[in-house]
Backbone atoms as SQL, in Angstrom:
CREATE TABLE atoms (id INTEGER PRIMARY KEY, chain TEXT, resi INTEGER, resn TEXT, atom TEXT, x REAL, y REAL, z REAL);
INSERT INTO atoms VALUES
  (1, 'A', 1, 'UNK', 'N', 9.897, -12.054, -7.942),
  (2, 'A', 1, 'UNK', 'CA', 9.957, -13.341, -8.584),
  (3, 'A', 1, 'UNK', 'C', 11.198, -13.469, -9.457),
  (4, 'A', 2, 'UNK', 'N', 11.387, -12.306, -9.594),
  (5, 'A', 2, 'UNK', 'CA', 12.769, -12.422, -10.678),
  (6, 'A', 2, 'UNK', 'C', 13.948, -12.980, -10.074),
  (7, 'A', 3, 'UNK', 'N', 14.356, -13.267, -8.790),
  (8, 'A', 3, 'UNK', 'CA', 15.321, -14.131, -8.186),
  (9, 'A', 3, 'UNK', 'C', 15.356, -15.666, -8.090),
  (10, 'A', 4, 'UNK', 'N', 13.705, -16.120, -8.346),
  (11, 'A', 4, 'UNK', 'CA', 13.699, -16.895, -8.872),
  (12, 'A', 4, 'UNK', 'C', 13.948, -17.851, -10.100),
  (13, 'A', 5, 'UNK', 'N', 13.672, -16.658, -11.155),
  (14, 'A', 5, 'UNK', 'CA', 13.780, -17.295, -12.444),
  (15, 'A', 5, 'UNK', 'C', 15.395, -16.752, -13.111),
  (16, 'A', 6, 'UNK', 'N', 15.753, -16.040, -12.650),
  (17, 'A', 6, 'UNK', 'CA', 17.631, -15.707, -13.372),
  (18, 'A', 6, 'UNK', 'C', 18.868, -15.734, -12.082),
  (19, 'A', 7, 'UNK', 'N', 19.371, -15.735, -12.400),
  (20, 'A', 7, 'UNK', 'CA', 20.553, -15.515, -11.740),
  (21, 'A', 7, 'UNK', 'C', 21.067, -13.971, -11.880),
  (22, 'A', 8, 'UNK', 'N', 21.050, -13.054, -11.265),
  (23, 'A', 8, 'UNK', 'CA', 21.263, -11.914, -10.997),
  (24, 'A', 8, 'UNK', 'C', 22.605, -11.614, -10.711),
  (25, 'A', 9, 'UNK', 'N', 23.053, -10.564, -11.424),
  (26, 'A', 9, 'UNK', 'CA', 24.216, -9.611, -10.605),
  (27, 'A', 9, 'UNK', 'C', 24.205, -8.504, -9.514),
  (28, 'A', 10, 'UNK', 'N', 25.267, -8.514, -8.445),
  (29, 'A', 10, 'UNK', 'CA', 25.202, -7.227, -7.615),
  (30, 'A', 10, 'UNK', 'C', 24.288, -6.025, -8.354),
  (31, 'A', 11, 'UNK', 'N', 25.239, -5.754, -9.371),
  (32, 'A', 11, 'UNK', 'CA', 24.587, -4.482, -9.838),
  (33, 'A', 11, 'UNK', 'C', 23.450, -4.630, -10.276),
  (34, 'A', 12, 'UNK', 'N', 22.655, -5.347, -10.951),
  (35, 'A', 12, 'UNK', 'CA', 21.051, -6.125, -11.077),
  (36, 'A', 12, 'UNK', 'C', 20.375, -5.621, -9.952),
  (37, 'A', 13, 'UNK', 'N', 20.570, -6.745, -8.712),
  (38, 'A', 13, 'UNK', 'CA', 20.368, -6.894, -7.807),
  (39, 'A', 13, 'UNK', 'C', 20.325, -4.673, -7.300),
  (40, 'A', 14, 'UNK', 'N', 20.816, -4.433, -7.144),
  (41, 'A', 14, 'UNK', 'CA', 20.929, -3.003, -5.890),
  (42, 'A', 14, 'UNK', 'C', 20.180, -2.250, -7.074),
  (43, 'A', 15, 'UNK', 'N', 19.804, -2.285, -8.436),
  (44, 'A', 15, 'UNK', 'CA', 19.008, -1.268, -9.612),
  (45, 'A', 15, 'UNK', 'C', 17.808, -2.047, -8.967),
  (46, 'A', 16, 'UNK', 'N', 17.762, -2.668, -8.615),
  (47, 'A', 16, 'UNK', 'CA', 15.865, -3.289, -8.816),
  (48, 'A', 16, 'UNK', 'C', 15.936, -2.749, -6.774),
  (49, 'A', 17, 'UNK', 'N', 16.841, -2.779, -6.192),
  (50, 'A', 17, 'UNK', 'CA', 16.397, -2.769, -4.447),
  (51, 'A', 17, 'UNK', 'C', 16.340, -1.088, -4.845),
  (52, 'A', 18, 'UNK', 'N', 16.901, -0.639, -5.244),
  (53, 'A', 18, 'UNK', 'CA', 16.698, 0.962, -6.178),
  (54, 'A', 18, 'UNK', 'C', 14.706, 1.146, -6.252),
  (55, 'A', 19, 'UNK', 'N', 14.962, 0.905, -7.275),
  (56, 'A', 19, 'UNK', 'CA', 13.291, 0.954, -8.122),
  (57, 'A', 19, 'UNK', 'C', 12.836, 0.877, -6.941),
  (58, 'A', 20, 'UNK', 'N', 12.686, -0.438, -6.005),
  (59, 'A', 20, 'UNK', 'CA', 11.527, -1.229, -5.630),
  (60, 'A', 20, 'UNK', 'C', 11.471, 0.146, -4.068),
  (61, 'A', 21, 'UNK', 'N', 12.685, 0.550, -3.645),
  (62, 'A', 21, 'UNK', 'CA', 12.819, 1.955, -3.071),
  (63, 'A', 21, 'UNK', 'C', 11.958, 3.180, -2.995),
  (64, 'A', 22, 'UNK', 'N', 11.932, 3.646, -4.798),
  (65, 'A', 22, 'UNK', 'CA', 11.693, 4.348, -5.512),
  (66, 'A', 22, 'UNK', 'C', 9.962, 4.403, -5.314),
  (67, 'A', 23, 'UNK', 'N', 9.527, 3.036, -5.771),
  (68, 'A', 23, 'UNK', 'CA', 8.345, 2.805, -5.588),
  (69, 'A', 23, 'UNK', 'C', 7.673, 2.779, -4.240),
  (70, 'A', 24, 'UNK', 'N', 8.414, 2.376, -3.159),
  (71, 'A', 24, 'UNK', 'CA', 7.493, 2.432, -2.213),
  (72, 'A', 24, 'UNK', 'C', 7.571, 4.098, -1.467),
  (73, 'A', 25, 'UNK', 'N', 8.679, 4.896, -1.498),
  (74, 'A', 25, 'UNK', 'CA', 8.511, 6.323, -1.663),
  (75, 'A', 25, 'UNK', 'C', 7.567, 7.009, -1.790),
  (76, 'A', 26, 'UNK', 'N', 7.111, 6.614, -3.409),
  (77, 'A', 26, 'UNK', 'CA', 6.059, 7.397, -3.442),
  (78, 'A', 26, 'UNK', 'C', 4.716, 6.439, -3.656),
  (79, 'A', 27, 'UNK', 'N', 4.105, 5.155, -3.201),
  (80, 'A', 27, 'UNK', 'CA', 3.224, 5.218, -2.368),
  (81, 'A', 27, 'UNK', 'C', 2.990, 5.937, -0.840),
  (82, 'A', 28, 'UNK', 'N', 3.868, 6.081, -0.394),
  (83, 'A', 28, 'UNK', 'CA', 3.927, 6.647, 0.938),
  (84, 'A', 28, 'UNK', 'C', 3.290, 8.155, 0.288),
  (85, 'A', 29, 'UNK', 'N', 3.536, 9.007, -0.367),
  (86, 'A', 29, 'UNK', 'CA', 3.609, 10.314, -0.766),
  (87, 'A', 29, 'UNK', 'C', 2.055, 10.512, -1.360),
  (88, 'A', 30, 'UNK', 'N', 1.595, 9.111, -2.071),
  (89, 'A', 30, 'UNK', 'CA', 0.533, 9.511, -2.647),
  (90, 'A', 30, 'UNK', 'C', -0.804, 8.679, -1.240),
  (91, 'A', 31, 'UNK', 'N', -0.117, 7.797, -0.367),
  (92, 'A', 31, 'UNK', 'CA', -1.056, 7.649, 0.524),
  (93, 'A', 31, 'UNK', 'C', -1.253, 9.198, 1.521),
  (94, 'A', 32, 'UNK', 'N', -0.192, 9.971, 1.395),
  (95, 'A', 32, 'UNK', 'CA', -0.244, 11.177, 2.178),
  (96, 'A', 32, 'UNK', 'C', -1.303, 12.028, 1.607),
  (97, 'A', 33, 'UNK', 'N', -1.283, 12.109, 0.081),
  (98, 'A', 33, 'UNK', 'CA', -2.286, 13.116, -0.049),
  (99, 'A', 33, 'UNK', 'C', -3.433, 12.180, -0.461),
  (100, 'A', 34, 'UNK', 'N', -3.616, 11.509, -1.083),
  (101, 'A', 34, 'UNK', 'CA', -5.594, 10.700, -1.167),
  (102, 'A', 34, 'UNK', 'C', -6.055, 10.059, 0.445),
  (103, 'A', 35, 'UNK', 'N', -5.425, 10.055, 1.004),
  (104, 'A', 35, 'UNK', 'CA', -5.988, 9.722, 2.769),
  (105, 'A', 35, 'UNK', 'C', -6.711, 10.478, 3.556),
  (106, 'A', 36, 'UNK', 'N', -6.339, 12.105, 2.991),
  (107, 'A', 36, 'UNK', 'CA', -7.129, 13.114, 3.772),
  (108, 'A', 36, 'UNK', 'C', -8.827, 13.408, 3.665),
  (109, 'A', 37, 'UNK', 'N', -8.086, 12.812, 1.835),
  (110, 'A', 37, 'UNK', 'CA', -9.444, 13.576, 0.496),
  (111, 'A', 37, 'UNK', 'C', -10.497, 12.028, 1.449),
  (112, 'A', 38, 'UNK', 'N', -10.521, 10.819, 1.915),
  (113, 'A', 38, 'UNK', 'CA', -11.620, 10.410, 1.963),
  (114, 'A', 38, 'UNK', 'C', -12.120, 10.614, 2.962),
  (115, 'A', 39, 'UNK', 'N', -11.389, 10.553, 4.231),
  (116, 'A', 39, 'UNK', 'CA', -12.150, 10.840, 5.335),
  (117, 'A', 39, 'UNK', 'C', -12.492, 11.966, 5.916),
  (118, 'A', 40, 'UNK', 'N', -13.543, 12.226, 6.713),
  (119, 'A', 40, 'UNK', 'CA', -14.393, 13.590, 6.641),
  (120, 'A', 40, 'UNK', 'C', -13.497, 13.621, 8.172),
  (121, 'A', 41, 'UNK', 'N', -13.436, 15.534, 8.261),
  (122, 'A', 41, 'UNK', 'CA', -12.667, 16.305, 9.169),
  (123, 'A', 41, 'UNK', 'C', -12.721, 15.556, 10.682),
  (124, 'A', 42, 'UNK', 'N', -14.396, 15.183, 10.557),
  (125, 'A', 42, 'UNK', 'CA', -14.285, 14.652, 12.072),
  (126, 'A', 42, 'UNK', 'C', -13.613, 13.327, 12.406),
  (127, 'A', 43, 'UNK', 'N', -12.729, 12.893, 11.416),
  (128, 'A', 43, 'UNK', 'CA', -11.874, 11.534, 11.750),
  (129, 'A', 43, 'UNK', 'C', -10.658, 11.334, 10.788),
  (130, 'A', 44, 'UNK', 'N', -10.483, 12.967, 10.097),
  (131, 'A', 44, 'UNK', 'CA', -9.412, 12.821, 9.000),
  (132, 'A', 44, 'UNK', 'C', -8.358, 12.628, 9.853),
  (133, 'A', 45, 'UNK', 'N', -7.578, 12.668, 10.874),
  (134, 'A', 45, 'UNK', 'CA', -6.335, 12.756, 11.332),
  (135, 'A', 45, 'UNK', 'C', -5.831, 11.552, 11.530),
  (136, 'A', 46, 'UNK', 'N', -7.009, 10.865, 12.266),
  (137, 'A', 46, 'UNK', 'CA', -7.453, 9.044, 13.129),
  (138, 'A', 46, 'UNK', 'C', -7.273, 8.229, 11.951),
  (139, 'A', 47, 'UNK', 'N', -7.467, 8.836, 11.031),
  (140, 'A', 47, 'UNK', 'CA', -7.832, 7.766, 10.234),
  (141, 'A', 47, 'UNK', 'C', -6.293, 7.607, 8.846),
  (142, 'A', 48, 'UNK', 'N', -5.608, 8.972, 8.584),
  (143, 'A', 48, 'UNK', 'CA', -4.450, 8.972, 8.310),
  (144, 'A', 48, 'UNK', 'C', -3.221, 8.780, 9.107),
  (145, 'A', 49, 'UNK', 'N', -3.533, 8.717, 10.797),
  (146, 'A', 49, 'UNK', 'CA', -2.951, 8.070, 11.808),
  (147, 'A', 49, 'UNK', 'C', -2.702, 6.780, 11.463),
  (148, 'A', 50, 'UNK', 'N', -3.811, 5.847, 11.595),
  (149, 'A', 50, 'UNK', 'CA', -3.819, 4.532, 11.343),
  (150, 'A', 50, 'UNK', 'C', -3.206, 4.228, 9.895),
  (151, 'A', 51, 'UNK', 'N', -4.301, 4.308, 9.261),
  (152, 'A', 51, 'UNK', 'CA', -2.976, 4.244, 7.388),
  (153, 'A', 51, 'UNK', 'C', -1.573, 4.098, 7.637),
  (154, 'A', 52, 'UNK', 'N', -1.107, 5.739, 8.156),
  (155, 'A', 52, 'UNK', 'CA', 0.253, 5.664, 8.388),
  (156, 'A', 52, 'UNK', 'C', 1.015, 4.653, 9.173),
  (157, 'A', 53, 'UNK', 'N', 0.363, 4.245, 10.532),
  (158, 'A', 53, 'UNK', 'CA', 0.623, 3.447, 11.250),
  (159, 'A', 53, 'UNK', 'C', 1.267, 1.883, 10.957),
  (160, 'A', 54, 'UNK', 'N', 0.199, 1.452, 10.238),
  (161, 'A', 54, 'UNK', 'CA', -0.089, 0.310, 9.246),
  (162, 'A', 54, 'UNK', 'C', 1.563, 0.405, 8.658),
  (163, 'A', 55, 'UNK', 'N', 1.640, 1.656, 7.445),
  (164, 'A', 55, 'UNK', 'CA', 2.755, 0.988, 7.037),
  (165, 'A', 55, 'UNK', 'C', 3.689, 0.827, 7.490),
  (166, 'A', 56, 'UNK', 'N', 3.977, 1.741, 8.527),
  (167, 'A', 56, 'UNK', 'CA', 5.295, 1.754, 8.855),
  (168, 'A', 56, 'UNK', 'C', 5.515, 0.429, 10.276),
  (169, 'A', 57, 'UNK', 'N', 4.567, -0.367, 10.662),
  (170, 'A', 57, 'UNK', 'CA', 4.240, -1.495, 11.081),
  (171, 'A', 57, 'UNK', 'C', 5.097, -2.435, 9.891),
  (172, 'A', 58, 'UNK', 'N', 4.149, -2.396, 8.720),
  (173, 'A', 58, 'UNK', 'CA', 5.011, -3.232, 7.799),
  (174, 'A', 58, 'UNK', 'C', 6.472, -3.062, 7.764),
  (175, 'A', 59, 'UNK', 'N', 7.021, -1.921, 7.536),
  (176, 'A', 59, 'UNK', 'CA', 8.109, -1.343, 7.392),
  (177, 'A', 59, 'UNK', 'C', 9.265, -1.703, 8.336),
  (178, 'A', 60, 'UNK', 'N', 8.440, -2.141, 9.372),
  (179, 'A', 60, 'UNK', 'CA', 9.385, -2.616, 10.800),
  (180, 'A', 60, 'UNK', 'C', 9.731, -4.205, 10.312),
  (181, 'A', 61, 'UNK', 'N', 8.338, -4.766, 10.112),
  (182, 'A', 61, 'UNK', 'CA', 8.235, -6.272, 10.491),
  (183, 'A', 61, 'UNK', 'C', 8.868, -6.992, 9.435),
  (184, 'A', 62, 'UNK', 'N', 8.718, -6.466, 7.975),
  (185, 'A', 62, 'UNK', 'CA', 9.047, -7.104, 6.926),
  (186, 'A', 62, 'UNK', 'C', 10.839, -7.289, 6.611),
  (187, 'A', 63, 'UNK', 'N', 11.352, -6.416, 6.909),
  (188, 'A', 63, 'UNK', 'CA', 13.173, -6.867, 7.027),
  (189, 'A', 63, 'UNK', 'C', 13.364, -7.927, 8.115),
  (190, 'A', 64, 'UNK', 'N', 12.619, -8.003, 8.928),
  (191, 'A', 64, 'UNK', 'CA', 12.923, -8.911, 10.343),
  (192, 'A', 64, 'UNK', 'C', 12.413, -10.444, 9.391),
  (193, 'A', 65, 'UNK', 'N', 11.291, -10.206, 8.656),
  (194, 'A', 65, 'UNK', 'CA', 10.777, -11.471, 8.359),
  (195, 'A', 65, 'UNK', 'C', 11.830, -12.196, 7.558),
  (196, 'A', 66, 'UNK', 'N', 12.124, -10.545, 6.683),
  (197, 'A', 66, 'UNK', 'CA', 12.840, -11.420, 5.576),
  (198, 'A', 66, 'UNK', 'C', 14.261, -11.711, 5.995),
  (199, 'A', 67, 'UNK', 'N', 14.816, -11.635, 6.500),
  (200, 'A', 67, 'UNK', 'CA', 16.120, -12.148, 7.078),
  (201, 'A', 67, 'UNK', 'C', 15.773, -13.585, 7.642),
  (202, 'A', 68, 'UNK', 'N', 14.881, -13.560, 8.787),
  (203, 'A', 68, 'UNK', 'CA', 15.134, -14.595, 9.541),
  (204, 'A', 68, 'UNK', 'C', 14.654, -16.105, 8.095),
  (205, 'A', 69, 'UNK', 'N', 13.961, -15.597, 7.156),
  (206, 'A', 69, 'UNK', 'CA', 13.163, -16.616, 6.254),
  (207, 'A', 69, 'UNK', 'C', 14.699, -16.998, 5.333),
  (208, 'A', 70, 'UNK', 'N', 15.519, -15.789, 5.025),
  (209, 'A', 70, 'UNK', 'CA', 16.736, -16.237, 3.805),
  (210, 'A', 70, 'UNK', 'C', 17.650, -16.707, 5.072),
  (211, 'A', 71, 'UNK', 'N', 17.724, -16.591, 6.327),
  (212, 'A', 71, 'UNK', 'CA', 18.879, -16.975, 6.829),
  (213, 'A', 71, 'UNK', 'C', 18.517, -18.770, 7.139),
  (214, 'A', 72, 'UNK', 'N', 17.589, -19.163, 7.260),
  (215, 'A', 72, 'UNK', 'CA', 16.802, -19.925, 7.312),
  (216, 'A', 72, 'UNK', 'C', 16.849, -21.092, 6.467),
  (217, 'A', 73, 'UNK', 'N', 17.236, -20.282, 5.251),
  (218, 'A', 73, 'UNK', 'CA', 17.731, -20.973, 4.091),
  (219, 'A', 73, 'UNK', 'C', 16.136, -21.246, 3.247),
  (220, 'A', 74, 'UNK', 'N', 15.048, -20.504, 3.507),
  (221, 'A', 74, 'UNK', 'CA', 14.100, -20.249, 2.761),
  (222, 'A', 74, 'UNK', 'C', 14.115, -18.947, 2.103),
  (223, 'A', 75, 'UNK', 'N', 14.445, -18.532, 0.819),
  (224, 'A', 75, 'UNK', 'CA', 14.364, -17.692, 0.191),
  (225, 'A', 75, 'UNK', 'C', 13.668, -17.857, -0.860),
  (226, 'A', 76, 'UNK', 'N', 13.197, -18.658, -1.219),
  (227, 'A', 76, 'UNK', 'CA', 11.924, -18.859, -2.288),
  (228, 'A', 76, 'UNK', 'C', 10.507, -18.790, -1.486),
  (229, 'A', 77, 'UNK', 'N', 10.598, -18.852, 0.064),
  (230, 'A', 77, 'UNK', 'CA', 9.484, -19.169, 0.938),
  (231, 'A', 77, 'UNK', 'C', 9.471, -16.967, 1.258),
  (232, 'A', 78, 'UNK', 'N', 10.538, -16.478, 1.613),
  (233, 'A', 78, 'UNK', 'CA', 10.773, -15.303, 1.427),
  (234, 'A', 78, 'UNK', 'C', 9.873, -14.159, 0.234),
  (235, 'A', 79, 'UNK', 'N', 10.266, -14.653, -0.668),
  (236, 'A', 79, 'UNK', 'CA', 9.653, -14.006, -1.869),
  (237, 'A', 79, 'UNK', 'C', 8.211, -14.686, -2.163),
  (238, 'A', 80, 'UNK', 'N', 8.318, -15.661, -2.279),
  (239, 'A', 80, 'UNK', 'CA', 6.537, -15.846, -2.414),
  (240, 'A', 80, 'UNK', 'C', 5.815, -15.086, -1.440),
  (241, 'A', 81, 'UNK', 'N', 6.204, -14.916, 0.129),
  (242, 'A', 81, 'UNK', 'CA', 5.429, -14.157, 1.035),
  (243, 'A', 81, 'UNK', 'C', 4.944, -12.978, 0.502),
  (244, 'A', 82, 'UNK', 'N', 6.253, -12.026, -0.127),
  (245, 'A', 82, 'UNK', 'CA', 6.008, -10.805, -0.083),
  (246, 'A', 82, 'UNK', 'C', 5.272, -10.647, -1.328),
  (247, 'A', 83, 'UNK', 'N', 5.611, -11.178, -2.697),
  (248, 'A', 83, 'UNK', 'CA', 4.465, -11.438, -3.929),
  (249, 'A', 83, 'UNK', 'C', 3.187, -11.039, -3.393),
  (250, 'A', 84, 'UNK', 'N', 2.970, -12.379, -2.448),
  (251, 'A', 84, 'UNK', 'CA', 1.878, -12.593, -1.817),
  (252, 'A', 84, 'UNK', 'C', 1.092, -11.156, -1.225),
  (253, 'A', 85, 'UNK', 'N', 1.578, -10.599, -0.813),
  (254, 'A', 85, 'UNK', 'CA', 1.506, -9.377, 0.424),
  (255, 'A', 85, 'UNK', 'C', 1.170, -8.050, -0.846),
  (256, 'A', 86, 'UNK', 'N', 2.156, -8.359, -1.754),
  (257, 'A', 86, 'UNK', 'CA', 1.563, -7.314, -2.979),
  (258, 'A', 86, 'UNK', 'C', 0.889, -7.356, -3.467),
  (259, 'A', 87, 'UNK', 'N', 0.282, -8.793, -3.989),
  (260, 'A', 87, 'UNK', 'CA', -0.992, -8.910, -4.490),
  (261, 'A', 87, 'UNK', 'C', -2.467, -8.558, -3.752),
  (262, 'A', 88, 'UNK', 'N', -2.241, -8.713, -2.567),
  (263, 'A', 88, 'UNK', 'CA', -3.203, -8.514, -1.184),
  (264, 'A', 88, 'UNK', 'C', -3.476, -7.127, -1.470),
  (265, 'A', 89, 'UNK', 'N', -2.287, -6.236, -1.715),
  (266, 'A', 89, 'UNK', 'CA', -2.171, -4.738, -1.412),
  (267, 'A', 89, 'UNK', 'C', -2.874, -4.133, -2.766),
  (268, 'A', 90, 'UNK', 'N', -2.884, -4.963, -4.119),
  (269, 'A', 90, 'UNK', 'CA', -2.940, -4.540, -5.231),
  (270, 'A', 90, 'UNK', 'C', -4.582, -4.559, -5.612),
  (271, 'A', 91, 'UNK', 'N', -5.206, -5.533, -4.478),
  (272, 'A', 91, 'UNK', 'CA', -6.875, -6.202, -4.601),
  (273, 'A', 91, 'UNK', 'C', -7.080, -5.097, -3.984),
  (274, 'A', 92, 'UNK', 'N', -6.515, -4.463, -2.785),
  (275, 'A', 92, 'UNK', 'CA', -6.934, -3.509, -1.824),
  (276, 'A', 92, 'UNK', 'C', -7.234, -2.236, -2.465),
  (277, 'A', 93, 'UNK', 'N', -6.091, -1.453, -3.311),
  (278, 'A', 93, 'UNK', 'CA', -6.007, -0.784, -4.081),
  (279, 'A', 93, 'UNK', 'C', -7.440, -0.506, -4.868),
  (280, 'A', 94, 'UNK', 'N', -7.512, -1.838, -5.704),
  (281, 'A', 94, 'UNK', 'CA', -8.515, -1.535, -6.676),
  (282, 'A', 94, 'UNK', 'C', -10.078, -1.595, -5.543),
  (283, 'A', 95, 'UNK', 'N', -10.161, -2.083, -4.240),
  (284, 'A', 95, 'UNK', 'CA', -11.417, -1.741, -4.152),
  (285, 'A', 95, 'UNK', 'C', -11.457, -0.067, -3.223),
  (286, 'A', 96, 'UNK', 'N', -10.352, 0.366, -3.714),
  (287, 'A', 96, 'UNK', 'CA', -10.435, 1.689, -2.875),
  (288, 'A', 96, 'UNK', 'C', -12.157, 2.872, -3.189),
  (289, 'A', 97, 'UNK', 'N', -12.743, 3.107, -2.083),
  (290, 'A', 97, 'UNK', 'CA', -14.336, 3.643, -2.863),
  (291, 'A', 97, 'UNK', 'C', -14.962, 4.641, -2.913),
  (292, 'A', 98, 'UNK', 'N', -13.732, 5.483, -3.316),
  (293, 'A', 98, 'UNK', 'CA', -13.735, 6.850, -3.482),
  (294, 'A', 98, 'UNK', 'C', -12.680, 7.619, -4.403),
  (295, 'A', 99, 'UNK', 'N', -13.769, 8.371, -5.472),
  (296, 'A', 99, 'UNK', 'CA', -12.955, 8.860, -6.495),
  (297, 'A', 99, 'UNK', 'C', -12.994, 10.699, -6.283),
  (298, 'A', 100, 'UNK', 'N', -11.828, 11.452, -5.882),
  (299, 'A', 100, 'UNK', 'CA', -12.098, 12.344, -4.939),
  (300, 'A', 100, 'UNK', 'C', -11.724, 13.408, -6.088),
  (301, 'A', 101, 'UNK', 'N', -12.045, 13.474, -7.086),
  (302, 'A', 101, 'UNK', 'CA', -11.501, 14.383, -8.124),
  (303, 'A', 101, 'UNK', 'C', -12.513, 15.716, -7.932),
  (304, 'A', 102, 'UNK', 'N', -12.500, 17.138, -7.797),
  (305, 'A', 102, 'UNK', 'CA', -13.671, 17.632, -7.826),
  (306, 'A', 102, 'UNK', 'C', -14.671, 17.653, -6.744),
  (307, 'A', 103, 'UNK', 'N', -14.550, 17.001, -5.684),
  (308, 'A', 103, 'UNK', 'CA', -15.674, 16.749, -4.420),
  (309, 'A', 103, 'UNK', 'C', -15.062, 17.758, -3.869),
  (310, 'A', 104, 'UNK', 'N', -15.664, 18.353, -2.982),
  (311, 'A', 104, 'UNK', 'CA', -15.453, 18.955, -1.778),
  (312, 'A', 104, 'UNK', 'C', -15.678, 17.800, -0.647),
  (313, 'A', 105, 'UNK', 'N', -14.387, 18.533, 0.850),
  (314, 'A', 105, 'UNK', 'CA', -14.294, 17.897, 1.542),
  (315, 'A', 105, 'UNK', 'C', -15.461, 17.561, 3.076),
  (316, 'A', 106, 'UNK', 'N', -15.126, 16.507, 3.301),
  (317, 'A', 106, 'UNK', 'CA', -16.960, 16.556, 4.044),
  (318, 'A', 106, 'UNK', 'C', -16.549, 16.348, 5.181),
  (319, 'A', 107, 'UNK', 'N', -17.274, 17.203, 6.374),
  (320, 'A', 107, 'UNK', 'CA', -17.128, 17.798, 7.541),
  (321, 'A', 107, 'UNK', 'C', -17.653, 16.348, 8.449),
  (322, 'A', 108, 'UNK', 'N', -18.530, 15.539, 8.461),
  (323, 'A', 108, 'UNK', 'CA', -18.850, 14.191, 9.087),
  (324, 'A', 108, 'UNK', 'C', -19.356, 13.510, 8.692),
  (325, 'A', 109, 'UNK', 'N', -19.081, 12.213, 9.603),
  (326, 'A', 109, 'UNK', 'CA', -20.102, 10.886, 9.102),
  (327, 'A', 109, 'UNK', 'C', -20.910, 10.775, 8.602),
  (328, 'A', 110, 'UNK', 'N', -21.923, 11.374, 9.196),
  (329, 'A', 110, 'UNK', 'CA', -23.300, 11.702, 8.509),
  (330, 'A', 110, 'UNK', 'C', -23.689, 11.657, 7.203),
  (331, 'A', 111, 'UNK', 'N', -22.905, 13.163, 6.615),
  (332, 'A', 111, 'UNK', 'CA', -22.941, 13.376, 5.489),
  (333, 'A', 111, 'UNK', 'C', -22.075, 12.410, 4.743),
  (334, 'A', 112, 'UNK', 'N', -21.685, 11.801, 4.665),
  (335, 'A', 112, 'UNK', 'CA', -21.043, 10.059, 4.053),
  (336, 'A', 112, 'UNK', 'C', -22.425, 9.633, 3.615),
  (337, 'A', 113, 'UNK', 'N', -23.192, 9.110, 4.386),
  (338, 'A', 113, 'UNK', 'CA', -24.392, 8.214, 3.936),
  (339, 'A', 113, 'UNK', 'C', -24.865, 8.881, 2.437),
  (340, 'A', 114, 'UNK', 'N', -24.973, 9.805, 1.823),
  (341, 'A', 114, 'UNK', 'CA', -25.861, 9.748, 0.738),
  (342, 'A', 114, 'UNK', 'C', -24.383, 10.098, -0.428),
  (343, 'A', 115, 'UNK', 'N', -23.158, 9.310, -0.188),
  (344, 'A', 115, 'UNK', 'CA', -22.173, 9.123, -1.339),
  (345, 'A', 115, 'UNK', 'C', -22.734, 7.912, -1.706),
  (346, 'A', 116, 'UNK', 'N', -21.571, 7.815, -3.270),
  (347, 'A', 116, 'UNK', 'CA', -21.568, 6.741, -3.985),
  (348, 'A', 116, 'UNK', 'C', -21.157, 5.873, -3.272),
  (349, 'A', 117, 'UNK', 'N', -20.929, 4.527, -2.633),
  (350, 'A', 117, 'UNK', 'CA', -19.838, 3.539, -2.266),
  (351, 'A', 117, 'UNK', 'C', -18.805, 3.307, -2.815),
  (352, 'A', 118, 'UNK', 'N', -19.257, 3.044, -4.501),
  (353, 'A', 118, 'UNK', 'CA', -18.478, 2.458, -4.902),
  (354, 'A', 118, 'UNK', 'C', -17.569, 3.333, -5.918),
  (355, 'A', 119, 'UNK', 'N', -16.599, 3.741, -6.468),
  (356, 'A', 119, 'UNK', 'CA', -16.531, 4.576, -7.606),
  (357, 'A', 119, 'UNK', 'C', -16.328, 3.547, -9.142),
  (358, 'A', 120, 'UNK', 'N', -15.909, 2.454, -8.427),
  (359, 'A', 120, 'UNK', 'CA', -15.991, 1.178, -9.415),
  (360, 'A', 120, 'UNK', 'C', -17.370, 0.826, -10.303),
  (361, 'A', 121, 'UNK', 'N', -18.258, 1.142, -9.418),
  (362, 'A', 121, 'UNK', 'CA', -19.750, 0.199, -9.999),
  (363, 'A', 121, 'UNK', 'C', -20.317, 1.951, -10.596),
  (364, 'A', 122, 'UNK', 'N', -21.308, 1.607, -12.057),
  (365, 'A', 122, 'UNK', 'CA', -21.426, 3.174, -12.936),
  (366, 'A', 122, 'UNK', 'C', -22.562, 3.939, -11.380),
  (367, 'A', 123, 'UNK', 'N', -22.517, 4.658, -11.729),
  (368, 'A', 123, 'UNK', 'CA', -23.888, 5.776, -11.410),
  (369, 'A', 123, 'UNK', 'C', -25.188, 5.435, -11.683),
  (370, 'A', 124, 'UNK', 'N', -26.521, 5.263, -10.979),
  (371, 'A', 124, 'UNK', 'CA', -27.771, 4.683, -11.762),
  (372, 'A', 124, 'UNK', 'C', -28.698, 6.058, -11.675);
């Protein structure tokens, strides 16, 4: 949003494509290690397959979007998308439903059924 509201310099501009770098780095790093901790052995691979998949899907599609949207001469239509797309990611985040601190790792499905769902909602 900040391209919206100031007028930016090069050097502005390439410190924040920096950070915003920086940051998606290490989501990648920390989706590598909490991806394993939820799913049980008999679908841990399938299931950090897909995750992985996912982003790097994004990773493809989102420079293509955003070019063709600023060349377009929509660049406010550009950045609201991706806002958009972070906020999506940020709801996702918080309903993640598993707090894996201390658990041991669980061998199948099965044994899933008598977890918590939620790690959000207390313990009764």
């Amino acid at each position: 949003m900040l391209p919206l509201v100031v007028h930016q310099s090069a050097a502005l501009t390439t410190a924040l494509l920096f950070g915003a770098r920086c940051c998606i780095t290490g989501t990648f790093t920390i989706i590598y290690i909490y991806a394993p901790e939820i799913y049980p052995t008999s679908v841990r691979a399938t299931g950090v397959g897909i995750g992985s998949a996912m982003g790097r899907i994004g990773g493809m599609v989102c420079p293509l979007v955003a070019v063709s949207l600023v060349q377009g001469c929509r660049q406010t239509a550009a950045i609201v998308l991706f806002v958009g797309v972070i906020f999506v990611a940020g709801i996702g985040v918080l309903l993640l439903p598993f707090e894996t601190k201390g658990r041991e790792l669980t061998e199948s499905l099965a044994s899933r059924k008598h977890e918590k769902p939620n790690a959000l909602k207390p313990e009764k």
